[in-house]
C-alpha positions in Angstrom: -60.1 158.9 114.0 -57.7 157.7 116.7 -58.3 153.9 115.6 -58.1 154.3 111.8 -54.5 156.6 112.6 -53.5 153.3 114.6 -54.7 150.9 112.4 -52.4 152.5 109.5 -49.0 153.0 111.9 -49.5 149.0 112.5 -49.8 148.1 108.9 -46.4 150.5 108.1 -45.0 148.3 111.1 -45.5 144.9 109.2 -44.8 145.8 105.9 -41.4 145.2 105.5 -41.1 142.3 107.5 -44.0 140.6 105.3 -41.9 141.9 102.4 -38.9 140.0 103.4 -40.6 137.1 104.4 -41.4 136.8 101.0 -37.6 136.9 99.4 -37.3 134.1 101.7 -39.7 131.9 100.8 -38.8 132.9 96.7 -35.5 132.1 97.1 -35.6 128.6 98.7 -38.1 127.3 95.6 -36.5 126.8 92.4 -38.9 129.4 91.0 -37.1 131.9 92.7 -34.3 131.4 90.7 -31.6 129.6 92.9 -29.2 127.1 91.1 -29.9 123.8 92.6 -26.8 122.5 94.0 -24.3 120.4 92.7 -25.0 116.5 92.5 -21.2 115.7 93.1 -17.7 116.9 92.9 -16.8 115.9 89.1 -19.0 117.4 86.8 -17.9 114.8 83.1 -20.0 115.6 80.3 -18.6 113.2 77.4 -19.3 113.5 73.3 -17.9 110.4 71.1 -18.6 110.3 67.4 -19.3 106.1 67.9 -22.7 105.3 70.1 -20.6 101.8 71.5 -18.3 104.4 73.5 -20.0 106.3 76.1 -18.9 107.4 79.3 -21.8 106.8 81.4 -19.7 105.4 84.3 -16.4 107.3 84.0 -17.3 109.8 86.5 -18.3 106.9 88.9 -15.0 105.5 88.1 -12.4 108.4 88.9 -14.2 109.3 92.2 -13.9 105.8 93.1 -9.7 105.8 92.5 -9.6 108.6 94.4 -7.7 108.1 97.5 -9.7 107.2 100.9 -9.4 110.7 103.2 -9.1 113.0 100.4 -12.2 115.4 99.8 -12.3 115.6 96.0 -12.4 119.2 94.6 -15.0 120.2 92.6 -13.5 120.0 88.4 -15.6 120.2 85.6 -14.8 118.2 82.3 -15.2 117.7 78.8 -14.0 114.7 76.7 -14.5 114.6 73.1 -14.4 110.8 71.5 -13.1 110.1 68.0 -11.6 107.6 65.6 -8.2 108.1 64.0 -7.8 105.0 62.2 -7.7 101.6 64.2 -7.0 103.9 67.4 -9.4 105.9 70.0 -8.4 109.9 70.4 -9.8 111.9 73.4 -9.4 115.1 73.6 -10.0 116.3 77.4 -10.4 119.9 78.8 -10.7 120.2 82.7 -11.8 123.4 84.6 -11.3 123.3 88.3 -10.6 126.3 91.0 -7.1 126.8 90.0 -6.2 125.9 86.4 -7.4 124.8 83.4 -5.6 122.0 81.3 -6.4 120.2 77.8 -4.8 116.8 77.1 -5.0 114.4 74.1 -5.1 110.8 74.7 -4.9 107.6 72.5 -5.6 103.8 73.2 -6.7 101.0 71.2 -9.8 100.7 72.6 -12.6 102.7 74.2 -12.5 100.6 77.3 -8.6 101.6 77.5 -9.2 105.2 77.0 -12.3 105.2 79.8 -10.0 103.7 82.4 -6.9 106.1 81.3 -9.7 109.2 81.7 -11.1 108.0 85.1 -7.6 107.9 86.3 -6.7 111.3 85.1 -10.0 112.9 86.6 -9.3 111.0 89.8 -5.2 112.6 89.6 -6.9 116.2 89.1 -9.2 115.8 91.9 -6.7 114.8 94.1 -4.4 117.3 93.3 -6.8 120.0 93.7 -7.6 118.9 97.2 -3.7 118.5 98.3 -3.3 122.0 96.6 -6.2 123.9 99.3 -4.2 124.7 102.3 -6.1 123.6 105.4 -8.3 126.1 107.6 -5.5 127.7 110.1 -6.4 127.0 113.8 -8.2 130.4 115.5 -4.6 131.4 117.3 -2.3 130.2 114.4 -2.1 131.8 110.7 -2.5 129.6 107.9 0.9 127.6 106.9 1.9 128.6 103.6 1.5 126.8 100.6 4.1 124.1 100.1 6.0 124.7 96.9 6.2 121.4 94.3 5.2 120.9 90.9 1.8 121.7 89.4 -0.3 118.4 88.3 -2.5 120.1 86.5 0.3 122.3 84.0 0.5 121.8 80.3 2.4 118.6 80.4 0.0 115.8 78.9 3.3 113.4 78.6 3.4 113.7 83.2 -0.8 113.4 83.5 -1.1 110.6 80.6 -1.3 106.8 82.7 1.5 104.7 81.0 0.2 102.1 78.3 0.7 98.8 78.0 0.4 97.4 75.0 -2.5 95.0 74.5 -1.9 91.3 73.2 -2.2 91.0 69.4 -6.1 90.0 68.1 -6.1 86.6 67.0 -5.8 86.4 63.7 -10.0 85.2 61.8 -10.5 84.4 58.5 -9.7 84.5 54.9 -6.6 87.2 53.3 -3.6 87.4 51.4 0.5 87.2 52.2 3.3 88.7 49.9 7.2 88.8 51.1 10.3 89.6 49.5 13.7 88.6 51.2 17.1 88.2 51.0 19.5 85.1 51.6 22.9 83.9 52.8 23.8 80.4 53.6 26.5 77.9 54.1 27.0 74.8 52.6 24.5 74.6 50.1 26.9 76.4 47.5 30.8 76.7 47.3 31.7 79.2 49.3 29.2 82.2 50.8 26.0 81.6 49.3 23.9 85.1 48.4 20.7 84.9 47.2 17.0 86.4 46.7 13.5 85.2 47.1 9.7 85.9 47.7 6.3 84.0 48.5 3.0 84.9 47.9 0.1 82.7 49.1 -3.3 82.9 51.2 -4.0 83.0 54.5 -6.6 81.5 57.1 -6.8 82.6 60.7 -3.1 81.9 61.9 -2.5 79.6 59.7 -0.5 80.4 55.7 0.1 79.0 52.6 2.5 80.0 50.4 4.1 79.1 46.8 8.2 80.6 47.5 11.0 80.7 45.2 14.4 81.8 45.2 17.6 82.3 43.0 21.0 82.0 43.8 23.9 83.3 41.3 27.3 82.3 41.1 29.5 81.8 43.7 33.4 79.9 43.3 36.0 77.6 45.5 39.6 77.1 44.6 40.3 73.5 42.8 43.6 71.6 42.5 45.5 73.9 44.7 44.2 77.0 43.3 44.8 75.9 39.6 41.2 76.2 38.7 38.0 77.0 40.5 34.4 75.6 40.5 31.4 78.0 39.7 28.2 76.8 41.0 24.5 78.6 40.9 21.0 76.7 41.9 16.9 78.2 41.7 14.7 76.7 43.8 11.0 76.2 43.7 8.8 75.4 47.0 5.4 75.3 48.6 5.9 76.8 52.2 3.2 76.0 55.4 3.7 78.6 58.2 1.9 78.7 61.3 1.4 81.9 64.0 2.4 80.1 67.5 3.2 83.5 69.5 2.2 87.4 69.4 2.4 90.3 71.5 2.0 93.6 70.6 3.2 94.2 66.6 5.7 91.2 67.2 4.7 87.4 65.8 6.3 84.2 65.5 5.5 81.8 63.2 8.0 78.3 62.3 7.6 77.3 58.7 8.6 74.0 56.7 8.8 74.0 53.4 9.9 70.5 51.0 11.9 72.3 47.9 12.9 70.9 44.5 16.4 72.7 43.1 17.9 73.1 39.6 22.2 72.9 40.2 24.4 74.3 37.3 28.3 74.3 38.0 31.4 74.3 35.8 34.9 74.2 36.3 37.0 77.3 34.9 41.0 77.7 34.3 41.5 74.0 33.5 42.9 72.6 30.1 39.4 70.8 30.4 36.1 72.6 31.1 33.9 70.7 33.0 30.0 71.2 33.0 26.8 69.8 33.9 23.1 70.3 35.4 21.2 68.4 38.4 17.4 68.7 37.9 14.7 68.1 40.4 16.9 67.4 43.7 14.9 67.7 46.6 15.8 69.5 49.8 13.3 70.6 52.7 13.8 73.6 54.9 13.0 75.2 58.2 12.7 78.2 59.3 11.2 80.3 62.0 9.4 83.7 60.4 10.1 86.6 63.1 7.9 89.3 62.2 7.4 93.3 63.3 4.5 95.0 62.2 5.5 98.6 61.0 2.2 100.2 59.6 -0.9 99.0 58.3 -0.7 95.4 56.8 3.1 95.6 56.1 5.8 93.9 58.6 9.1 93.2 58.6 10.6 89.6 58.8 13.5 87.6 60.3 14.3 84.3 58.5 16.7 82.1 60.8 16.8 78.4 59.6 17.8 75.1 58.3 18.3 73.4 54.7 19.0 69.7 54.6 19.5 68.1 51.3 21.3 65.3 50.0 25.1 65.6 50.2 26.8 64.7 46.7 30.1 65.4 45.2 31.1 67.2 42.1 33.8 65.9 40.3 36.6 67.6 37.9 39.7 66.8 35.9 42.7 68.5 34.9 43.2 67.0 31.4 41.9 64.9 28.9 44.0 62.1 30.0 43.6 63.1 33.5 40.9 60.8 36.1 38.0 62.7 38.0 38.7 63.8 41.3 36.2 65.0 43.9 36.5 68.7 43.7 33.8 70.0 46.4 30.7 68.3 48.1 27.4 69.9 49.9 27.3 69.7 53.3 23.7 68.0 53.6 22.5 70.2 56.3 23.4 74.1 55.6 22.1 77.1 58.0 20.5 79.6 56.2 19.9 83.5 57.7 16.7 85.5 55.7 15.6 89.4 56.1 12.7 90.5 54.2 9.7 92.9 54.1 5.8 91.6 53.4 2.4 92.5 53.7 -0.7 90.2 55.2 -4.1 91.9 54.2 
């Protein structure tokens, strides 16, 4: 009897401690129900709408940028990819141990909006970890918190990397090119010449092809001291060859030639005599340089600066029947011209 009663007080002894050996041993497996510990710092779990636009290596990316000596903070992310036409839209929500933030982003491509995310992650990270105060010596307190601004507020305009906008695509294959413009020149008409034009035409890589014409009304000169005045008008037909030498962004360059044929018709008005007449077929060429801004979509606006040389003849009026010709006005041969139009290439 005295063995069995101490054979049951030893077993009451090492009951509990068997007991809590066990916990132990439940909680280090993962069937005990422990979370497994983190694998890293950011935490990027990334959702795009287009399979070519992952981001497999962001997360690799932003803890890369951030800066050497600073312990990144644990932040938790969630980017959302999407198209919105011919751009890339993000939208980002962060969670770290002090603030949450949502941003929307834009790029033109998803190798643009990757870097732009990395270097936001990398910003938030780093922010986080300048934010912590630092473990107060054992004698000291802890300093306290140095006031500035908070990176990780509401303000996607301060977080969002500048852009730059990329180079212009090279322009590939086959489309179509419409413009509509207005004129002025000197020299090519008595006084200020005003006119209108277009061009329509094809298109092949940076290269266009375009049938252009224009019309120029009236426009009048004083004759014989004011006594009368000449009255001249002129349409013009052309094929025009333009070529894209320079882009950047929505802006484009491209110098044009273009050999012309005109149709002249001028009279003479408030003489005793009215003096008429036609030119067909004289042939002019101009030059011009085609500066163009692309607004939205296919359509652009144009600047036309340029050069018409043609060959300079006189035009010749009298007074009276009894009266001999006289020069009354001459072209100048070589007239500047200024153009501003709107188009389309598609």
């Amino acid at each position: 009897m005295l063995a069995s009663a101490f054979y049951r007080r030893a077993l009451c002894l090492a009951l509990p401690a068997l007991l809590a050996s066990s916990r132990a041993v439940r909680a280090q497996t993962p069937d005990g129900g422990a979370e497994p510990p983190p694998s890293g710092p950011l935490a990027l779990s990334w959702t795009s709408s287009d399979p070519s636009c992952d981001g497999a290596a962001v997360a690799t990316r932003a803890l890369e940028l951030v800066a050497r000596g600073v312990t990144p903070r644990p932040t938790e992310a969630h980017a959302q990819v999407g198209r919105d036409g011919n751009q890339w839209v993000v939208d980002l929500e962060t969670r770290s141990e002090s603030s949450l933030g949502r941003r929307t982003l834009r790029g033109e491509s998803c190798k643009e909006l990757q870097q732009a995310i990395a270097l936001l992650l990398a910003m938030i990270m780093e922010s986080e970890a300048k934010a912590a105060p630092p473990p107060p010596p054992e004698p000291a307190p802890a300093p306290p918190p140095a006031l500035g601004p908070n990176l990780d507020s509401e303000q996607p305009e301060r977080d969002e990397p500048p852009r730059v906008p990329p180079p212009a695509p090279p322009r590939r294959g086959w489309g179509g090119v419409m413009r509509a413009h207005g004129l002025a020149a000197l020299g090519l008409q008595p006084g200020l010449g005003l006119g209108a034009g277009g061009a329509v035409g094809g298109a092949w890589g940076p290269f266009e092809l375009l049938v252009s014409g224009a019309y120029w009304p009236s426009s009048r000169v004083s004759i014989f001291d004011r006594e009368g005045v000449l009255e001249m008008d002129r349409k013009v037909l052309g094929l025009t060859a333009c070529y894209e030498i320079w882009s950047a962004g929505p802006l484009r360059a491209l110098p044009c030639l273009s050999p012309e044929l005109m149709w002249l018709e001028w009279r003479s008005l408030g003489l005793r005599v009215t003096n008429k007449g036609s030119t067909n077929h004289i042939e002019a060429l101009t030059a011009y340089l085609d500066l163009r801004t692309e607004v939205f979509g296919p359509m652009f606006i144009s600047i036309l600066p340029g050069l018409t040389w043609e060959h300079p003849r006189p035009f010749r009026a009298k007074k009276c029947e009894s009266c001999s010709f006289s020069d009354v006005f001459q072209l100048w041969g070589i007239g500047p011209i200024l153009g501003a139009g709107v188009g389309a290439r598609f």
